[in-house]
C-alpha positions as CSV (number, residue, x, y, z in Angstrom):
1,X,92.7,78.8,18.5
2,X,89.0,78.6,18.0
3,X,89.1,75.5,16.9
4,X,91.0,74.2,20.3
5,X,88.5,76.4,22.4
6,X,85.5,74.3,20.9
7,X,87.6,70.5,21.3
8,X,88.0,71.5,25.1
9,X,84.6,70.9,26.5
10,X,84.1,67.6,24.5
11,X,87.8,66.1,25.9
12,X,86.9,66.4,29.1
13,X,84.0,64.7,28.7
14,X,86.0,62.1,27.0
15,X,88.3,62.1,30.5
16,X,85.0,62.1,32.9
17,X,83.7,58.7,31.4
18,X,87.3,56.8,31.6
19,X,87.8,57.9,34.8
20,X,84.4,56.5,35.9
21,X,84.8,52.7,37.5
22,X,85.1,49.9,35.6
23,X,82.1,47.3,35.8
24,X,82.7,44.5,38.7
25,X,82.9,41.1,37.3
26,X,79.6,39.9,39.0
27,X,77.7,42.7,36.9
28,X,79.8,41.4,33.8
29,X,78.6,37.9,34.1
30,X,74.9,38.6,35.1
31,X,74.8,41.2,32.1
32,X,76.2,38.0,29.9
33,X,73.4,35.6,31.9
34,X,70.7,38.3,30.9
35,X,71.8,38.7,26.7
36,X,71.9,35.2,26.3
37,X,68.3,34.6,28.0
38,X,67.4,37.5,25.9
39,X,68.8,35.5,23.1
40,X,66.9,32.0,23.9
41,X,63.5,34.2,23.8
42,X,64.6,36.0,20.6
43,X,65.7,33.0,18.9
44,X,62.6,31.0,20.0
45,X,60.2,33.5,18.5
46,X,62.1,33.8,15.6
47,X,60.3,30.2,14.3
48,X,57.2,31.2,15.8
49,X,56.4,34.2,13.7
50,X,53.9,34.2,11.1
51,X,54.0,35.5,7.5
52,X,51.8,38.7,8.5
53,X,54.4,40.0,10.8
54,X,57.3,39.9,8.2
55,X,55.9,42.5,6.1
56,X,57.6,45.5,7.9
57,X,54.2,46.5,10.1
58,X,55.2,48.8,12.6
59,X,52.8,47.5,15.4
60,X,54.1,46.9,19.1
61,X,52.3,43.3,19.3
62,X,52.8,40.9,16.5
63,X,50.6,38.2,16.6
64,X,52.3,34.5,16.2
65,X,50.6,31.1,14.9
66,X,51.8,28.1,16.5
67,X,53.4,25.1,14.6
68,X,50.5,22.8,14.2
69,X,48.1,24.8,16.8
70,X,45.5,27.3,16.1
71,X,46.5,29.5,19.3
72,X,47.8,33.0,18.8
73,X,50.6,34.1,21.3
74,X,52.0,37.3,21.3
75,X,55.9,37.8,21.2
76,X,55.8,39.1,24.9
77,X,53.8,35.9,26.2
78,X,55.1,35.5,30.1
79,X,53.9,31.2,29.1
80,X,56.5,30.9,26.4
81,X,59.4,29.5,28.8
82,X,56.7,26.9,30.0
83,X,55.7,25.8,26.7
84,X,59.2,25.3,25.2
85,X,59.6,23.3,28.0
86,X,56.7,20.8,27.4
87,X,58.1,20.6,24.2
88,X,60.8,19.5,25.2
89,X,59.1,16.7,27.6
90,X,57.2,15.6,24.7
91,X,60.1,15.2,22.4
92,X,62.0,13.1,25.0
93,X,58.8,10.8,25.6
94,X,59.3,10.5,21.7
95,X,62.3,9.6,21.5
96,X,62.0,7.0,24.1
97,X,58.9,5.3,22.6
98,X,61.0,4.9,19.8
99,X,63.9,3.5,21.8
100,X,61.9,0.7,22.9
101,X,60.6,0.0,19.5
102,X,64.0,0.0,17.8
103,X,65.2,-2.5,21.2
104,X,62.1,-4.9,20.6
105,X,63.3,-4.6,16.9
106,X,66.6,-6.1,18.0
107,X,66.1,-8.6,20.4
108,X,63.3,-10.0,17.8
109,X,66.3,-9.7,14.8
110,X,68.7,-11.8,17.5
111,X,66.2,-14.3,18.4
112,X,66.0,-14.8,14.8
113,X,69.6,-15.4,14.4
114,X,69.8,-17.4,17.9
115,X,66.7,-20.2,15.9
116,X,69.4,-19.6,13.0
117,X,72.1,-20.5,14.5
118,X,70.8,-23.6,16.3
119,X,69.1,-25.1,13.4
120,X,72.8,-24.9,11.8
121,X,73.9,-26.0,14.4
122,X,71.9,-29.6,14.9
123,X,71.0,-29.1,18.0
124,X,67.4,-29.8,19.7
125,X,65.9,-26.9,19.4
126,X,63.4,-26.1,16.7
127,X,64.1,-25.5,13.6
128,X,60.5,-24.8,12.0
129,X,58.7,-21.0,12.4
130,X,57.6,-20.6,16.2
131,X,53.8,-20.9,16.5
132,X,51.7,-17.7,18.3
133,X,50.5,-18.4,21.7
134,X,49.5,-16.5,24.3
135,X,51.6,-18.1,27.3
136,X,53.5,-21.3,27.6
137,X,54.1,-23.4,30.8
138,X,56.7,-25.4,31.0
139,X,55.8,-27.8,34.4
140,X,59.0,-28.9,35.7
141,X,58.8,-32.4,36.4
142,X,61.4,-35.9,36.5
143,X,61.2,-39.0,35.8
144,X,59.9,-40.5,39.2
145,X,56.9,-37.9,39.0
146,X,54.4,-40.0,37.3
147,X,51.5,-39.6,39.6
148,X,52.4,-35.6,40.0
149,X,51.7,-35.6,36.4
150,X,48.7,-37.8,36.8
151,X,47.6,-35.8,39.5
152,X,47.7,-32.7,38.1
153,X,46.1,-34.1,34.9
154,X,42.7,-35.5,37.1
155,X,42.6,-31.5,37.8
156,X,43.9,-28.2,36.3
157,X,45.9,-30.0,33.2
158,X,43.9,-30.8,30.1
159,X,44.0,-33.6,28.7
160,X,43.9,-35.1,24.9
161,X,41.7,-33.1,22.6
162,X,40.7,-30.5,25.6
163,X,44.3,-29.9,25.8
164,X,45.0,-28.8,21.9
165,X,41.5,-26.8,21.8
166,X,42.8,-24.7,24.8
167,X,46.4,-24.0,22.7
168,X,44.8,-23.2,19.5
169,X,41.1,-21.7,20.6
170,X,43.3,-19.4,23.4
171,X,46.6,-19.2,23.3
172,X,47.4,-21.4,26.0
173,X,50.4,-24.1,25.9
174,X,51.1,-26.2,28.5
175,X,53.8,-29.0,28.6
176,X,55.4,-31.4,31.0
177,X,59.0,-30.4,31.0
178,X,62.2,-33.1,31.4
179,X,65.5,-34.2,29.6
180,X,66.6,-37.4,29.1
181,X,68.2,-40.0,32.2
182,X,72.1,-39.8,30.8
183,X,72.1,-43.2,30.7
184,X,74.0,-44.3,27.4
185,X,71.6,-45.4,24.5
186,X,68.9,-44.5,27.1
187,X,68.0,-46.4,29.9
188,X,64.5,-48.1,31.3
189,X,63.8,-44.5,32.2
190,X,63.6,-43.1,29.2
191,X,61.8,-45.7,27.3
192,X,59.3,-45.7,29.8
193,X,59.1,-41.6,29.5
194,X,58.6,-42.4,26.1
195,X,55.9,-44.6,26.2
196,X,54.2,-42.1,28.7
197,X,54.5,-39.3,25.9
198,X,53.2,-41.4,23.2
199,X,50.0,-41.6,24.9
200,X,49.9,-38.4,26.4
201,X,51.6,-36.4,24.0
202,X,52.1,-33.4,26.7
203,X,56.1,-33.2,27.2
204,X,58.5,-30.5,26.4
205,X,61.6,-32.9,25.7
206,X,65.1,-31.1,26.3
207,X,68.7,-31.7,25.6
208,X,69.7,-31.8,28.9
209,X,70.4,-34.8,31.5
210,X,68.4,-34.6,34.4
211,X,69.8,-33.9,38.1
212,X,68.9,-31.8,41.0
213,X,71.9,-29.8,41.0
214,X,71.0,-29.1,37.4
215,X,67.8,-27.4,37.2
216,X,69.8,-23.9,36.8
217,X,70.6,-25.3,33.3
218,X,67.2,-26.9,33.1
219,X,65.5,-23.7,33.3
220,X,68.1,-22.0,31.0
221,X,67.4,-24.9,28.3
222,X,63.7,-24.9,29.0
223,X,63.2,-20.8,28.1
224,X,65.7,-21.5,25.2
225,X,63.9,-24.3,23.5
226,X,60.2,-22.5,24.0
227,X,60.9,-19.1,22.4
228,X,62.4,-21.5,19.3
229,X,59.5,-23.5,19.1
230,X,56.2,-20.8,20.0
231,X,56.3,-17.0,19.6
232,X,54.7,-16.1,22.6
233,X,53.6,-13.0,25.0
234,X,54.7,-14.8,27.9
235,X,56.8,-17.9,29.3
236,X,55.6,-19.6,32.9
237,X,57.6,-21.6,34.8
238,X,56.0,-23.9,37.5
239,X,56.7,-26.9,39.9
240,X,54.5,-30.1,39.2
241,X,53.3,-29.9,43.1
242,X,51.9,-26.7,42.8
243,X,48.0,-26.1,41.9
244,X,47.5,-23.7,39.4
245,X,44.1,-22.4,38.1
246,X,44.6,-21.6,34.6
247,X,42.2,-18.3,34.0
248,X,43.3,-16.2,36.7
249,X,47.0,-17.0,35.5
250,X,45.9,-15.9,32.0
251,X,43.7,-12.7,33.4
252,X,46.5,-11.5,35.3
253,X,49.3,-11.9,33.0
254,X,47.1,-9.8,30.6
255,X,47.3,-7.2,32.5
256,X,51.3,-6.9,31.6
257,X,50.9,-7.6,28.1
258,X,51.9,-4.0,26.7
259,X,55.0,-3.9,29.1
260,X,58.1,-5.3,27.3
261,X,60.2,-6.7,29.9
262,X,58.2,-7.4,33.0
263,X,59.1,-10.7,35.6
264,X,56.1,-11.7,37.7
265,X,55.7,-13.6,40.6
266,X,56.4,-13.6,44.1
267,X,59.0,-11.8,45.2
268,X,61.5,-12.4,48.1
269,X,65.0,-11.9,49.7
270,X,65.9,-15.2,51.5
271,X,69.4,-15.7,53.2
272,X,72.4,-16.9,51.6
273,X,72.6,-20.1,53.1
274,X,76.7,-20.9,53.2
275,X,76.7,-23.8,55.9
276,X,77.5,-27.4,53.7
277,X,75.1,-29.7,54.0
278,X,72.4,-28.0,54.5
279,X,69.1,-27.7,51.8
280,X,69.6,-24.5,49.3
281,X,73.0,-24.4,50.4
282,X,75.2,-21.8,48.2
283,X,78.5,-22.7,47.3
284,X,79.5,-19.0,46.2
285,X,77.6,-17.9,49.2
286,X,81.0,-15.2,48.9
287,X,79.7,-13.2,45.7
288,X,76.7,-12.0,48.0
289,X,78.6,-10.3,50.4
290,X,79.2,-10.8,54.5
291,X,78.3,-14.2,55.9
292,X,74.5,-13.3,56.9
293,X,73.7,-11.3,53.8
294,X,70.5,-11.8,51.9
295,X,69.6,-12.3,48.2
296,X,68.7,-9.6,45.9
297,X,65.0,-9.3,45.1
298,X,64.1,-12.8,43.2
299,X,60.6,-14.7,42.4
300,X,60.4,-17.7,44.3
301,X,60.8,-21.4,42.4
302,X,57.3,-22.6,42.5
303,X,56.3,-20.5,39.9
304,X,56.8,-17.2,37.9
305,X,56.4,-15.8,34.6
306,X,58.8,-13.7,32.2
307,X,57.7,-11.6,29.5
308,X,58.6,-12.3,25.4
309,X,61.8,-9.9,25.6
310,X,63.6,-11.4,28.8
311,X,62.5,-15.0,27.4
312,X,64.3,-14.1,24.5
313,X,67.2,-12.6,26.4
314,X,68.0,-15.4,28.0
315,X,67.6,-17.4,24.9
316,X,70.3,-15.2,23.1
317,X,72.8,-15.2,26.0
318,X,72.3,-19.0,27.4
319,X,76.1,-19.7,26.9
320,X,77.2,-16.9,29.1
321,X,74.7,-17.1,31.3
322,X,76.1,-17.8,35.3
323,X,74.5,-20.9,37.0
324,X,74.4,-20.3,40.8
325,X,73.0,-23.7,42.8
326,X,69.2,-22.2,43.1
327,X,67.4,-22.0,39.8
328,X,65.3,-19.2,41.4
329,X,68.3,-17.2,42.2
330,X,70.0,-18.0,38.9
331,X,66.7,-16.6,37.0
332,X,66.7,-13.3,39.1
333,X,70.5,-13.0,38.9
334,X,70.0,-12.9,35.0
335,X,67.4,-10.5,35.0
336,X,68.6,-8.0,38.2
337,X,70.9,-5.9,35.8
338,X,68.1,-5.3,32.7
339,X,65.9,-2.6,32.4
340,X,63.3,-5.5,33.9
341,X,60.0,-4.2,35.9
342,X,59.5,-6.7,38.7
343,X,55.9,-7.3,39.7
344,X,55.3,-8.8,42.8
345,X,51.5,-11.0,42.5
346,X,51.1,-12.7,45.8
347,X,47.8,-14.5,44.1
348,X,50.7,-16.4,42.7
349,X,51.8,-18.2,46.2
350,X,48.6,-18.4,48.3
351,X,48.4,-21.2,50.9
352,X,46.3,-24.5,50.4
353,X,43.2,-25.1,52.3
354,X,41.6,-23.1,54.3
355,X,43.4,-19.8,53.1
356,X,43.4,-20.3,49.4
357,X,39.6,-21.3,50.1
358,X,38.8,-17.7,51.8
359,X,40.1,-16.4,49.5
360,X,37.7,-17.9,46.9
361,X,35.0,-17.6,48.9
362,X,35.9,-13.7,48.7
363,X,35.7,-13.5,45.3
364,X,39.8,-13.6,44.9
365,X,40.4,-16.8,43.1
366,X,44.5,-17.3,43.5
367,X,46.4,-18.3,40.9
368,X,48.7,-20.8,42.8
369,X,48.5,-22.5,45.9
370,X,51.4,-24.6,47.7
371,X,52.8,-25.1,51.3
372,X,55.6,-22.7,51.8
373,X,56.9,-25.5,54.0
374,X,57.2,-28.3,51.5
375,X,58.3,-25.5,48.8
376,X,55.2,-27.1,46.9
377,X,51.7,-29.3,48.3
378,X,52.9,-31.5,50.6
379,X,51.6,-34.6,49.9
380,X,50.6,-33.3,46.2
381,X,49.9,-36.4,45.3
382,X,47.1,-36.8,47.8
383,X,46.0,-33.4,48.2
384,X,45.6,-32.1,44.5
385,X,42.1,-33.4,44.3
386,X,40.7,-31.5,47.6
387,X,42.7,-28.3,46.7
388,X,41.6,-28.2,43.3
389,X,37.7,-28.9,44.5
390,X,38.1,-25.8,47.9
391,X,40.1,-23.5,45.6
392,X,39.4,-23.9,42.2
393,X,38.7,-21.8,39.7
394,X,35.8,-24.1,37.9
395,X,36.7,-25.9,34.6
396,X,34.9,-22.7,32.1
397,X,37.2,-20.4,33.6
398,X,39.5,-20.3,31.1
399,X,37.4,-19.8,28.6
400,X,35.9,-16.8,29.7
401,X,39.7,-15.5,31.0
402,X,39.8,-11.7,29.2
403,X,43.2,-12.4,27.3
């Protein structure tokens, strides 16, 4: 009886705390939210704590030495959220440094393969280690562009001896670009290229027939055939009626040089032209869109510039690679769905005298001049002279370009 007298008092308050309410299920899940935040902190301090406080002290503050930092933090630090957090930012920078290590690693291993493969292969393309340059243009020219060539020779392009110093004292390649005619056993034309690059010994030769309606695959065979034959920083593409002045070109690709895929030039968004008949018309004027639609961003023709990497890229993927009927528009069509940074460098398509001349006079030497209106000098022939006397750069120049 006693014994039930003294259970009483402790069953009732056994009763009192069932019949209190149950939590709600928004205090269940922030109580959850707050024991695993708890558990983050715990967990993080856990690595943190230094040999002194595992020997059973009983102080309230334990101080902690950081991995690899002389700092001490104790546990209760209000900072300790932030700093996990840089962390965290600093590992991801890591990790993406070494992304774009490994991804130069392949694309150099594929090139490799691509030079391989095309030496097996007997094709035209080199065969022999690539040499180290600095930058290689490739001017596009034909075969009824003697006097362009000559032109541009009495000016900006070296000739002879002057010409190889510049490639081996600076890095600097520059070649005359063409195919051959297509004419079985080759025709007048090319024996008389022939006898041009015997005494000039300045051409690029590729295997490809020349034709307007080509220079898509012209360009693709041009970037092909120079990352097999030099192992360069960059690859330039320009027109042989456009005046160029060599050092600025050099100067301000140098600035890009630690970027791995960057496309310079100068950029625009012209219409997709899908009238027949007219000049730049576009055949597949449909994969852009509406009637009225514009390109997407793309350096104009005259000239541009591509980094090692999307040389390469192009190099690797040549077969596949979609020809639309401008070679501008084919370049940036290639390029528009890579991880590319597109730079545009209006010093690169400045006007012919007076404004290229202003702009010398200002102490902002372009790198290119042509008329918008002849998509290259009008009159190059003519002109080269006077525009390389009012706008260029002076013949040391290059040899002072920081490169």
């Amino acid at each position: 009886m006693q014994a039930l007298t003294e259970r009483q008092p402790q069953l009732e308050k056994t009763k009192a705390l069932r019949a209190r309410a149950p939590l709600s299920r928004k205090a269940v899940a922030a109580l959850c939210v707050a024991c695993f935040v708890a558990g983050l902190m715990l967990s993080g301090r856990v690595s943190l704590m230094s040999a002194s406080a595992a020997d059973g002290s009983a102080k309230e503050s334990t101080s902690v030495r950081a991995s690899g930092c002389g700092n001490k933090r104790k546990l209760g630090e209000n900072n300790h959220p932030k700093d996990l957090l840089n962390e965290v930012s600093r590992t991801h920078q890591a990790i993406q440094s070494l992304d774009k290590a490994v991804s130069t690693l392949e694309m150099e291993l594929a090139v490799e393969r691509a030079r391989s493969a095309a030496g097996g292969s007997g094709t035209a393309v080199a065969t022999k280690p690539p040499q180290k340059a600095f930058v290689v243009i490739g001017i596009n020219t034909a075969f009824t562009s003697r006097k362009r060539r000559d032109s541009l020779r009495d000016t900006w392009v070296p000739r002879g001896e002057k010409l190889r110093k510049l490639e081996t004292e600076k890095g600097i390649v520059i070649r005359f670009v063409i195919g051959h005619s297509g004419a079985p056993g080759g025709g007048a034309l090319d024996r008389a290229l022939d006898a041009e690059e015997a005494e000039t010994r300045d051409f690029m030769r590729l295997d490809h027939a020349e034709g307007y309606h080509e220079l898509s695959s012209k360009t693709r065979i041009y970037f092909t055939t120079a990352v097999a034959t030099w192992d360069a920083d960059f690859y330039v593409k320009v027109d042989d009626d456009v005046h160029l002045n060599l050092g600025m070109l050099s100067s301000r690709l140098a600035k890009h040089r630690t970027r791995p895929r960057v496309y310079v030039g100068c950029m625009k968004s012209g219409p997709v032209l899908s009238q027949k008949g007219v000049k730049y018309h576009e055949p597949e004027y449909w994969k852009f869109g509406d009637e009225g639609n514009k390109y997407f961003r793309h350096a104009t023709g005259q000239i541009y510039a591509i980094s090692k990497d999307l040389a390469a890229y192009i190099s690797i993927n040549q077969p596949i690679l979609h020809r639309f009927a401008n070679e501008d528009v084919s370049l940036g069509a290639w390029l528009i769905g890579l991880e590319v940074e597109h730079v545009d460098d209006r010093s690169m398509c400045c006007a012919t005298p007076p404004d290229c001349e202003w702009k010398k006079r200002a102490g902002n030497v372009c790198v290119a001049s042509f008329d918008w209106s002849c998509s290259g000098v009008c009159k190059s022939v003519d002109r080269m002279r006077h525009i390389h006397k009012a706008c260029g750069e002076g013949e040391g120049a290059v040899w002072n370009a920081a490169i």
